[in-house]
PDB file with SEQRES, HELIX, SHEET and CRYST1 records, atoms N, CA, C and O in Angstrom:
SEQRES   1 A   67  UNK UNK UNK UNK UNK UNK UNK UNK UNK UNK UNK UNK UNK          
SEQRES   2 A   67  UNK UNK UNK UNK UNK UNK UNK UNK UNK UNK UNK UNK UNK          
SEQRES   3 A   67  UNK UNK UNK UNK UNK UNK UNK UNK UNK UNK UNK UNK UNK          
SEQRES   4 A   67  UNK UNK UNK UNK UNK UNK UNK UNK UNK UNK UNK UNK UNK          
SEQRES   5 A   67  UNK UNK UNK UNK UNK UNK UNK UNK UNK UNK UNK UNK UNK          
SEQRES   6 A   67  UNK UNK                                                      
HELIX    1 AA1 UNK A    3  UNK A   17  1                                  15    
HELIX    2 AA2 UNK A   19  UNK A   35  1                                  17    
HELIX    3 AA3 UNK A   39  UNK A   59  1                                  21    
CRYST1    1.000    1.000    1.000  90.00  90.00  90.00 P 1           1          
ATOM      1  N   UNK A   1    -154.475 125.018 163.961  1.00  0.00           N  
ATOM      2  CA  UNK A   1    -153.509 124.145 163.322  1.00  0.00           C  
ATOM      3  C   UNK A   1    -152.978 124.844 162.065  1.00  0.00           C  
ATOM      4  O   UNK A   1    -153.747 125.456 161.323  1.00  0.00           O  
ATOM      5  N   UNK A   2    -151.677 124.754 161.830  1.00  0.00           N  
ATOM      6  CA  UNK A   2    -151.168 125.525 160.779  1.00  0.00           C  
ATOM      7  C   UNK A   2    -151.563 124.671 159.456  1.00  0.00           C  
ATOM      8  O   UNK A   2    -152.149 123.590 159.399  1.00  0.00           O  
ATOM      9  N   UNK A   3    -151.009 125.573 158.304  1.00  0.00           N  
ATOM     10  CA  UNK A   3    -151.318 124.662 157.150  1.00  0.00           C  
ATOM     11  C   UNK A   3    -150.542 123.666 156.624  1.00  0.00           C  
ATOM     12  O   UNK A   3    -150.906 122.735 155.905  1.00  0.00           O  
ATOM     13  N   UNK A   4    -148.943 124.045 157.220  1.00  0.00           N  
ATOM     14  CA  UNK A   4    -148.448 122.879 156.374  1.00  0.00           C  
ATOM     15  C   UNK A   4    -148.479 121.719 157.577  1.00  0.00           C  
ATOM     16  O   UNK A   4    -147.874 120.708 157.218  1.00  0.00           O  
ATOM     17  N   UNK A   5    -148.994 121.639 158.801  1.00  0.00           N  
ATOM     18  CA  UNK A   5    -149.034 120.252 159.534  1.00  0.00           C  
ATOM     19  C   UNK A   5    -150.246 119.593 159.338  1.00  0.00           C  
ATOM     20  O   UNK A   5    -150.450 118.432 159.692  1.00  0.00           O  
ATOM     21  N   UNK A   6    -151.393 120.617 158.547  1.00  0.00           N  
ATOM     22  CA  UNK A   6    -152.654 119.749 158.004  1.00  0.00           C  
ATOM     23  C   UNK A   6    -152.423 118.852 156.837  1.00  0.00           C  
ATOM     24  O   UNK A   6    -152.807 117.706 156.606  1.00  0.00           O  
ATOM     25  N   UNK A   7    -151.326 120.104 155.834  1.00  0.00           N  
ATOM     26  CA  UNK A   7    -151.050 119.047 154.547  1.00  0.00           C  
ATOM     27  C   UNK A   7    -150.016 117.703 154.825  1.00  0.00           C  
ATOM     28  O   UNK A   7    -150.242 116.689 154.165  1.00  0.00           O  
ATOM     29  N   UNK A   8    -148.764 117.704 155.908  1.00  0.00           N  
ATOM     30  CA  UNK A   8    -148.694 116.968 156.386  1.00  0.00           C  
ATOM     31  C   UNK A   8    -148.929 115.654 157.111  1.00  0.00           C  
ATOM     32  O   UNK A   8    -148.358 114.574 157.260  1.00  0.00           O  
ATOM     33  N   UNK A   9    -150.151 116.324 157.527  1.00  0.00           N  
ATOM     34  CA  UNK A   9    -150.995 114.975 157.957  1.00  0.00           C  
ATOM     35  C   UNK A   9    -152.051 114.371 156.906  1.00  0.00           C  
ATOM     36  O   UNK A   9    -152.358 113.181 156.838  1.00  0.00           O  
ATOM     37  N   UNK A  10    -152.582 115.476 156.046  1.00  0.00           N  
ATOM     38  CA  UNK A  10    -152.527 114.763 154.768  1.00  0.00           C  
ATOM     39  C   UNK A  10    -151.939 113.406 153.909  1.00  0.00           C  
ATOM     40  O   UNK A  10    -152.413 112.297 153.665  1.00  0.00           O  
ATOM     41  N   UNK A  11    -150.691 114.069 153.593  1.00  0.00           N  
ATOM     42  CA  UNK A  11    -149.919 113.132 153.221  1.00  0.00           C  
ATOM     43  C   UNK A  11    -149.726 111.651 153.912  1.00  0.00           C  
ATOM     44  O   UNK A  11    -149.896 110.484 153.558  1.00  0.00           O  
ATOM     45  N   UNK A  12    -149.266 112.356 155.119  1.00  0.00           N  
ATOM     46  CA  UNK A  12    -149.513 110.804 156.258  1.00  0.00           C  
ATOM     47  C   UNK A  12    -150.311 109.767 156.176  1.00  0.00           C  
ATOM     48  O   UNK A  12    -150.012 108.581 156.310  1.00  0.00           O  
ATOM     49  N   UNK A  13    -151.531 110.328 155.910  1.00  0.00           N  
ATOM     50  CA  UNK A  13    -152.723 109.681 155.866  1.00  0.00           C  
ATOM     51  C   UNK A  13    -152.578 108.835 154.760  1.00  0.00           C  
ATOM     52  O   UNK A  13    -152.349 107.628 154.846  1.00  0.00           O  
ATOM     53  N   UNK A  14    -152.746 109.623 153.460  1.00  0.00           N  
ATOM     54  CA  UNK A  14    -152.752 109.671 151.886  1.00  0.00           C  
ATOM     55  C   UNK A  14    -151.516 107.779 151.955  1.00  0.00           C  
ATOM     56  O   UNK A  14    -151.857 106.641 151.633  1.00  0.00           O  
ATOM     57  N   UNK A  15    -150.247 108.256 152.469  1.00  0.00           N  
ATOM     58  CA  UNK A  15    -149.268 107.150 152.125  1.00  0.00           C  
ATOM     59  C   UNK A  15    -149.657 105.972 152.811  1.00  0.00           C  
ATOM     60  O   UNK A  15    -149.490 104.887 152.254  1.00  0.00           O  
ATOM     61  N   UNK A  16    -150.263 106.051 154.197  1.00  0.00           N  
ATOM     62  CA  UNK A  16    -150.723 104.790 155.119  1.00  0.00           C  
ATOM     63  C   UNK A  16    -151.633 103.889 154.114  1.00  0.00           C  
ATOM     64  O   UNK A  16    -151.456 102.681 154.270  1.00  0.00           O  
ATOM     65  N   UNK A  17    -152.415 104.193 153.280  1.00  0.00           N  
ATOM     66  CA  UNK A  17    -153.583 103.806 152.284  1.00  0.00           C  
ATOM     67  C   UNK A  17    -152.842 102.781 151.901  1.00  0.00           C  
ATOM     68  O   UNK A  17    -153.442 101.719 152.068  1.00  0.00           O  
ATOM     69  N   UNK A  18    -151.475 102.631 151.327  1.00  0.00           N  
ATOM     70  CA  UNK A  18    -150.839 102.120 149.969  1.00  0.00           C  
ATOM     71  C   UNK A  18    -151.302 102.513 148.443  1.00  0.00           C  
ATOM     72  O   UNK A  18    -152.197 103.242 148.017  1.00  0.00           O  
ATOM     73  N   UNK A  19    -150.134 101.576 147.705  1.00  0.00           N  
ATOM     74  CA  UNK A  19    -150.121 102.358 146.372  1.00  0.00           C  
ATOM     75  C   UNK A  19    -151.490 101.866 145.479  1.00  0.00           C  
ATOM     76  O   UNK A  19    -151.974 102.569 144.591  1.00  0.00           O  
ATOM     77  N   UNK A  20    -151.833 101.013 145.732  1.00  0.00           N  
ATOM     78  CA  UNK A  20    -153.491 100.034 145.523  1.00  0.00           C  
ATOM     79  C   UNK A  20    -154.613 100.671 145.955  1.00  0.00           C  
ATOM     80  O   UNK A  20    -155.634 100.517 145.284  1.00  0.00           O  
ATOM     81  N   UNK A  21    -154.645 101.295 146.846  1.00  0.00           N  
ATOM     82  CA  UNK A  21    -156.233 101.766 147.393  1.00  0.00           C  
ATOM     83  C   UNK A  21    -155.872 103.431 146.811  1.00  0.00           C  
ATOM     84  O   UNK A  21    -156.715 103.851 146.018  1.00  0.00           O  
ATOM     85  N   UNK A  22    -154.898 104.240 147.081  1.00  0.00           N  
ATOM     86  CA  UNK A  22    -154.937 105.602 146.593  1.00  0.00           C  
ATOM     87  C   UNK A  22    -155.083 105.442 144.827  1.00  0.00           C  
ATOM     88  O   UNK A  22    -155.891 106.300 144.472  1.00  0.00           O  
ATOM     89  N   UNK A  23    -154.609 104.688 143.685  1.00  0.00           N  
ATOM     90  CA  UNK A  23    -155.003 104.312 143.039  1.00  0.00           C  
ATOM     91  C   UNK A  23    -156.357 103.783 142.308  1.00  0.00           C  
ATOM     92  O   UNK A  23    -156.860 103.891 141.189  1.00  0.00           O  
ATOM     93  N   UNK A  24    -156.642 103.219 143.412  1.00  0.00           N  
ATOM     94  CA  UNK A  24    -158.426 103.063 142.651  1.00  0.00           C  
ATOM     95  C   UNK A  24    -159.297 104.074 143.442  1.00  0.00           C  
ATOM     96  O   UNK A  24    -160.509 104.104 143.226  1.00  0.00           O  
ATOM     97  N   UNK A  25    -158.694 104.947 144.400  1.00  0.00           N  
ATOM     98  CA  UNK A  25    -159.487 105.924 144.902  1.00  0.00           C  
ATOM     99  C   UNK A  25    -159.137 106.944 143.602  1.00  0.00           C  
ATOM    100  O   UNK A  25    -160.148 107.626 143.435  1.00  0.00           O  
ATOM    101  N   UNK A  26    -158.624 107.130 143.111  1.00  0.00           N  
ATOM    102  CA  UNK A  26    -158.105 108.352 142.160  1.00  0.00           C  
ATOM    103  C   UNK A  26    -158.486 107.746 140.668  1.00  0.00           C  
ATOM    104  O   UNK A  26    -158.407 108.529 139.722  1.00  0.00           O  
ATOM    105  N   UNK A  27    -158.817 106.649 140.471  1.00  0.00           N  
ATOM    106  CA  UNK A  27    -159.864 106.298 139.429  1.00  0.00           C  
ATOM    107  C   UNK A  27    -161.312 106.628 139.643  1.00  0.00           C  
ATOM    108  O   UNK A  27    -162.015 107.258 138.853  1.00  0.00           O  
ATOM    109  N   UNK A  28    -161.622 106.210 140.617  1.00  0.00           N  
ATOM    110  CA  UNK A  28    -163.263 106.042 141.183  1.00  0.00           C  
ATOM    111  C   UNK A  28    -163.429 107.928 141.175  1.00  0.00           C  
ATOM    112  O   UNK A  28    -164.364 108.431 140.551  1.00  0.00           O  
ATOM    113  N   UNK A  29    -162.559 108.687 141.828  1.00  0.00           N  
ATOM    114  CA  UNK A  29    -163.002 110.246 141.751  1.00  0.00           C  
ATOM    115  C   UNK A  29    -162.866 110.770 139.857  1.00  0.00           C  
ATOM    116  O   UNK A  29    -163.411 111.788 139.433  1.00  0.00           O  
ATOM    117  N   UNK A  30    -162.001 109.774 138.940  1.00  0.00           N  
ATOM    118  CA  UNK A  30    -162.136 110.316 138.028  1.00  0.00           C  
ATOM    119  C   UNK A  30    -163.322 109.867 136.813  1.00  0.00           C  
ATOM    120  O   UNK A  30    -163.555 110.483 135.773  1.00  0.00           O  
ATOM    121  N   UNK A  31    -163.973 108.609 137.297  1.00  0.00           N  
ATOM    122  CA  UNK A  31    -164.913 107.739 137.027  1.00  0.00           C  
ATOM    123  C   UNK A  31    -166.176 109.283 137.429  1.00  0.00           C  
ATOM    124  O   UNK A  31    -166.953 109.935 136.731  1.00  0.00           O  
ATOM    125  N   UNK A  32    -165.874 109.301 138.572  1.00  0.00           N  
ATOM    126  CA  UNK A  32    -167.555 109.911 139.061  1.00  0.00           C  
ATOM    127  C   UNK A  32    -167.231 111.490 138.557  1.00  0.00           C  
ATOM    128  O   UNK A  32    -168.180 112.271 138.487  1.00  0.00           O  
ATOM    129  N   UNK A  33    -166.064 111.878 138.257  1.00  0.00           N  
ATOM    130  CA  UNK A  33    -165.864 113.188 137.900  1.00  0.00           C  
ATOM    131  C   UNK A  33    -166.415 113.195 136.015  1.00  0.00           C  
ATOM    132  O   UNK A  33    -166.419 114.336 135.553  1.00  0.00           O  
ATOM    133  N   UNK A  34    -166.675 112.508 135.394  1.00  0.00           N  
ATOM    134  CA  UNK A  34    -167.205 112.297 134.570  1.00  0.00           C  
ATOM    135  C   UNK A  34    -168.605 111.913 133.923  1.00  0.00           C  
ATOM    136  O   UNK A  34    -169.029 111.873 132.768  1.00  0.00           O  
ATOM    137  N   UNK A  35    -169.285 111.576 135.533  1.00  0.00           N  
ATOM    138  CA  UNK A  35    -170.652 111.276 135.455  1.00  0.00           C  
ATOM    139  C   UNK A  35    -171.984 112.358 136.102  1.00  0.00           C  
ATOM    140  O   UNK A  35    -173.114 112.520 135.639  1.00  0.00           O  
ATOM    141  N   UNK A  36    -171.534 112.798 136.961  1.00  0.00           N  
ATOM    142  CA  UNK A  36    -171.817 114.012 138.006  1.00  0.00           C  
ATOM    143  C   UNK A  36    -171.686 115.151 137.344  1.00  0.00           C  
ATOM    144  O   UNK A  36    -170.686 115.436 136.685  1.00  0.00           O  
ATOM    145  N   UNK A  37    -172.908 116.033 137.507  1.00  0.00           N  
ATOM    146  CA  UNK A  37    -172.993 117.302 137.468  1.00  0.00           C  
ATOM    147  C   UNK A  37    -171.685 118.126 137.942  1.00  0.00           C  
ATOM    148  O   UNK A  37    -171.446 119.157 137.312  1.00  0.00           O  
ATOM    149  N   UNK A  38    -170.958 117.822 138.825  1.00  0.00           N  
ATOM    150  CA  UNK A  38    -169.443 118.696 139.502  1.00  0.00           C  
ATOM    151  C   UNK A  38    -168.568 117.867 139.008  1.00  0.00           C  
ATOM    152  O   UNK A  38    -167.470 117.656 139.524  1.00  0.00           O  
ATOM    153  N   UNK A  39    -168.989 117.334 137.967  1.00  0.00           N  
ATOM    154  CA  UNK A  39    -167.619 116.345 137.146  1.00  0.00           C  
ATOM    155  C   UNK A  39    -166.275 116.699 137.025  1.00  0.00           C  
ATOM    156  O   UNK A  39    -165.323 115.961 137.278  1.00  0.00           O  
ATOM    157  N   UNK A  40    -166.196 118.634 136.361  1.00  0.00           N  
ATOM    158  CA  UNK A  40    -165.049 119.037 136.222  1.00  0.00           C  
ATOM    159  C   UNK A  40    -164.454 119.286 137.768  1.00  0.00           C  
ATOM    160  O   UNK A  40    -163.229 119.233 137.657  1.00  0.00           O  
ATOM    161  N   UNK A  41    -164.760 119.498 138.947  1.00  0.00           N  
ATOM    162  CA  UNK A  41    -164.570 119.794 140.129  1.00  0.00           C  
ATOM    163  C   UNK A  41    -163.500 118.427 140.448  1.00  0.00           C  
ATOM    164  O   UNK A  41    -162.310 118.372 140.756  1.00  0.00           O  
ATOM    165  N   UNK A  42    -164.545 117.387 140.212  1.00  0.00           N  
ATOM    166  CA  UNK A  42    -163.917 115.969 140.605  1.00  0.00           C  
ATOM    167  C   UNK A  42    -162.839 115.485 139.966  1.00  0.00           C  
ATOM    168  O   UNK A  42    -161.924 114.973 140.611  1.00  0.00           O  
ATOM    169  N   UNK A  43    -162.806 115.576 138.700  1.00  0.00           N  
ATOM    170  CA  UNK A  43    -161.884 115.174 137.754  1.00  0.00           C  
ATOM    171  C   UNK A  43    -160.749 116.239 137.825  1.00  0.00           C  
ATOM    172  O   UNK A  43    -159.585 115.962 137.537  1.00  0.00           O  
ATOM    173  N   UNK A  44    -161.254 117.761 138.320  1.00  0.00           N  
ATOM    174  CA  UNK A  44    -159.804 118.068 138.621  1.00  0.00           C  
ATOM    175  C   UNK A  44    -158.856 117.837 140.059  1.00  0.00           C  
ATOM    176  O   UNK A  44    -157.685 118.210 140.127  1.00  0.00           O  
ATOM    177  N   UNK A  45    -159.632 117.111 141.257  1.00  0.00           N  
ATOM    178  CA  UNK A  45    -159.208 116.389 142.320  1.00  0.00           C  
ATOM    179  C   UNK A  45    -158.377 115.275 141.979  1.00  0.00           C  
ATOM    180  O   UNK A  45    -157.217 115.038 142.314  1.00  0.00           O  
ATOM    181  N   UNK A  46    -159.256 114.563 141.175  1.00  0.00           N  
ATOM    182  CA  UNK A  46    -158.720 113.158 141.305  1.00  0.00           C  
ATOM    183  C   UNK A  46    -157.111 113.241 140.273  1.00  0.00           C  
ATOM    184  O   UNK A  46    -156.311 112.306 140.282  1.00  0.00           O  
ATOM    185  N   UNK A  47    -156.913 114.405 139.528  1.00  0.00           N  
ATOM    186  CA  UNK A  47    -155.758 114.596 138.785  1.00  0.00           C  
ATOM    187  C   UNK A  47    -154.411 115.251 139.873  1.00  0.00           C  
ATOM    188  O   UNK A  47    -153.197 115.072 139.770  1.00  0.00           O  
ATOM    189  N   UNK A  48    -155.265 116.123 140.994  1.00  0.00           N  
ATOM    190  CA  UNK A  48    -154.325 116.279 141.774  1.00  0.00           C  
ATOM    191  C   UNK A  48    -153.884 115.554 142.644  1.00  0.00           C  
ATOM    192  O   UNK A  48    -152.693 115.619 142.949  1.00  0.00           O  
ATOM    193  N   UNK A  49    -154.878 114.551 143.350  1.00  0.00           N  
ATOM    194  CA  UNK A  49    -154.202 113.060 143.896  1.00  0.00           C  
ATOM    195  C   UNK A  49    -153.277 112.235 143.110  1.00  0.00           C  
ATOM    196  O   UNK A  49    -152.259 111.685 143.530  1.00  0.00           O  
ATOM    197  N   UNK A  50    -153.937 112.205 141.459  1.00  0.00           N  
ATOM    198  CA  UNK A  50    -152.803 111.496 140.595  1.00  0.00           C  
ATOM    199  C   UNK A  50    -151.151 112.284 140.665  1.00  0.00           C  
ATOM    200  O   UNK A  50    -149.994 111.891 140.814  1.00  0.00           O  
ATOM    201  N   UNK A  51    -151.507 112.956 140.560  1.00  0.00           N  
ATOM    202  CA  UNK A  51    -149.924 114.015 140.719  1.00  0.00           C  
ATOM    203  C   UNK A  51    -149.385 113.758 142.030  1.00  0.00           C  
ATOM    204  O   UNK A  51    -148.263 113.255 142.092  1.00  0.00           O  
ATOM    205  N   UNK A  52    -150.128 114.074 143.279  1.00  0.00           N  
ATOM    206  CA  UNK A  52    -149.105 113.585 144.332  1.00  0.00           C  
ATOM    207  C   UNK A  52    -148.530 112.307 144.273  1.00  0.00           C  
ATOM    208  O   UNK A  52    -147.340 112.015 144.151  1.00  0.00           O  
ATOM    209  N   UNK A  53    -149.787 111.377 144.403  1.00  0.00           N  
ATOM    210  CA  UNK A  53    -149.257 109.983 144.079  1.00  0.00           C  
ATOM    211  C   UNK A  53    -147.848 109.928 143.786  1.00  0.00           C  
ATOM    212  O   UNK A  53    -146.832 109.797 144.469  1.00  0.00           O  
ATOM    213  N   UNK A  54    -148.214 110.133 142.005  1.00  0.00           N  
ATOM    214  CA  UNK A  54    -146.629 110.047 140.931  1.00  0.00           C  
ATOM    215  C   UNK A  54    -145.451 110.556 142.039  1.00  0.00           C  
ATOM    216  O   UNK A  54    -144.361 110.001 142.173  1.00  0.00           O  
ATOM    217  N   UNK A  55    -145.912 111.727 142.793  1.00  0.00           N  
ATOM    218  CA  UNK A  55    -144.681 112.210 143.492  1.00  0.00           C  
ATOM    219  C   UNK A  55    -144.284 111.493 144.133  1.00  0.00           C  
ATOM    220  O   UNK A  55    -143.162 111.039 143.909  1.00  0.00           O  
ATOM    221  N   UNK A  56    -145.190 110.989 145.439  1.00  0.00           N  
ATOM    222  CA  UNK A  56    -144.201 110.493 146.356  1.00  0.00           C  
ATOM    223  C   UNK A  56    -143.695 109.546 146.008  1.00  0.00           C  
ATOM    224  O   UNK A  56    -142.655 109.187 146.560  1.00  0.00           O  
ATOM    225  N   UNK A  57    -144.334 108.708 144.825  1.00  0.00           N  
ATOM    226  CA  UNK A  57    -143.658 107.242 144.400  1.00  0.00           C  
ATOM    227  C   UNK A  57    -142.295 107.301 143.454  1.00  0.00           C  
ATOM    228  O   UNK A  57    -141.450 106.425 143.268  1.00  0.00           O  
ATOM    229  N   UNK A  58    -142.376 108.534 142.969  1.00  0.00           N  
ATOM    230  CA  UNK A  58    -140.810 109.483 142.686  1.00  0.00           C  
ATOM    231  C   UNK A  58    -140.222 109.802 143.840  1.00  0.00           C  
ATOM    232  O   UNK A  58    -139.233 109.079 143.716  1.00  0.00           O  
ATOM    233  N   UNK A  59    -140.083 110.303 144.811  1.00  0.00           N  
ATOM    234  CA  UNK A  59    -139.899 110.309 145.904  1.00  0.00           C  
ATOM    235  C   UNK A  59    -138.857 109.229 146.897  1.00  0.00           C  
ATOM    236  O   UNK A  59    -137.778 109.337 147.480  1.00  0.00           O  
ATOM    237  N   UNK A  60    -140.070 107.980 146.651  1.00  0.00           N  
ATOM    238  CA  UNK A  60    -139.501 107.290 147.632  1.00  0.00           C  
ATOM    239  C   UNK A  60    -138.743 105.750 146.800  1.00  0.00           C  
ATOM    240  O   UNK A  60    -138.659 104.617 147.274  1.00  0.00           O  
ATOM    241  N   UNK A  61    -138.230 106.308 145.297  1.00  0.00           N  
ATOM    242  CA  UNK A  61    -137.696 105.272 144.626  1.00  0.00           C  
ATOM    243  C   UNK A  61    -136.272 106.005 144.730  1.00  0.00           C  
ATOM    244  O   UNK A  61    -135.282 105.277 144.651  1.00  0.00           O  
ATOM    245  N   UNK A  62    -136.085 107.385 144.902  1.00  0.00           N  
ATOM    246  CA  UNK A  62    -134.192 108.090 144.869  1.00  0.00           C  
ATOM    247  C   UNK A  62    -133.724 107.726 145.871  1.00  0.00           C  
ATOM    248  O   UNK A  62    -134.116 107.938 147.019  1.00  0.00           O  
ATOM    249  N   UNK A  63    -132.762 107.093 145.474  1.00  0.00           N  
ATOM    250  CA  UNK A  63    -132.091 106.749 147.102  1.00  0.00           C  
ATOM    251  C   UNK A  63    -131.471 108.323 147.867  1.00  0.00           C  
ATOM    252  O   UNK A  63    -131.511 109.449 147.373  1.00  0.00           O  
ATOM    253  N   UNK A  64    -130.999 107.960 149.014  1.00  0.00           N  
ATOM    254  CA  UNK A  64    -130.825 108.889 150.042  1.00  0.00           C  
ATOM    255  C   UNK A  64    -129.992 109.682 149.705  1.00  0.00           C  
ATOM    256  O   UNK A  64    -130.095 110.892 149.908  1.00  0.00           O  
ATOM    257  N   UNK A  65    -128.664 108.918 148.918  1.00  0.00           N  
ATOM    258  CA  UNK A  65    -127.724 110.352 148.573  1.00  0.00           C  
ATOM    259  C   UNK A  65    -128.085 110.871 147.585  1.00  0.00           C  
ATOM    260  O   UNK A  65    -127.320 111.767 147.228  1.00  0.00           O  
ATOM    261  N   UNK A  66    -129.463 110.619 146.558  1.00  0.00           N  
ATOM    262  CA  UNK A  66    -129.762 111.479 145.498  1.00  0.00           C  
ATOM    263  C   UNK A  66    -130.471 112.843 146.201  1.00  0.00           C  
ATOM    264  O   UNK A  66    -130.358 113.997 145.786  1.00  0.00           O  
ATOM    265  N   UNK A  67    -131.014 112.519 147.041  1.00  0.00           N  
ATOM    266  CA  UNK A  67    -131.529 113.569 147.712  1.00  0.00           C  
ATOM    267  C   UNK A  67    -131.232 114.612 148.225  1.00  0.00           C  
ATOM    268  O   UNK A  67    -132.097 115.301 148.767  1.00  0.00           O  
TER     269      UNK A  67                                                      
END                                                                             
């Protein structure tokens, strides 16, 4: 499987969740990234879920001809 149809299906996945559960999933990794021995590991995950997030919800607020 190539890489961008894994990150693809990533994403897929990631947006099916809604904006409520990827949200407190990306608290809870930055909660435990602070308590845990691999804290900095976690806390730098849960910042890169925060970043996609922000994206696609930038993303999917431009309408079509901004795009």
């Amino acid at each position: 499987m190539k890489r961008g149809s894994r990150e693809a299906e990533r994403a897929k996945k990631l947006r099916s969740l809604g904006p409520n559960t990827r949200i407190y999933f990306t608290r809870l990794l930055a909660v435990a990234g602070t308590v845990c021995d691999h804290g900095t590991w976690l806390f730098t995950l849960a910042l890169q879920i925060d970043a996609m997030i922000r994206y696609e919800n930038a993303s999917e607020q431009k309408t079509p001809a901004a795009r």
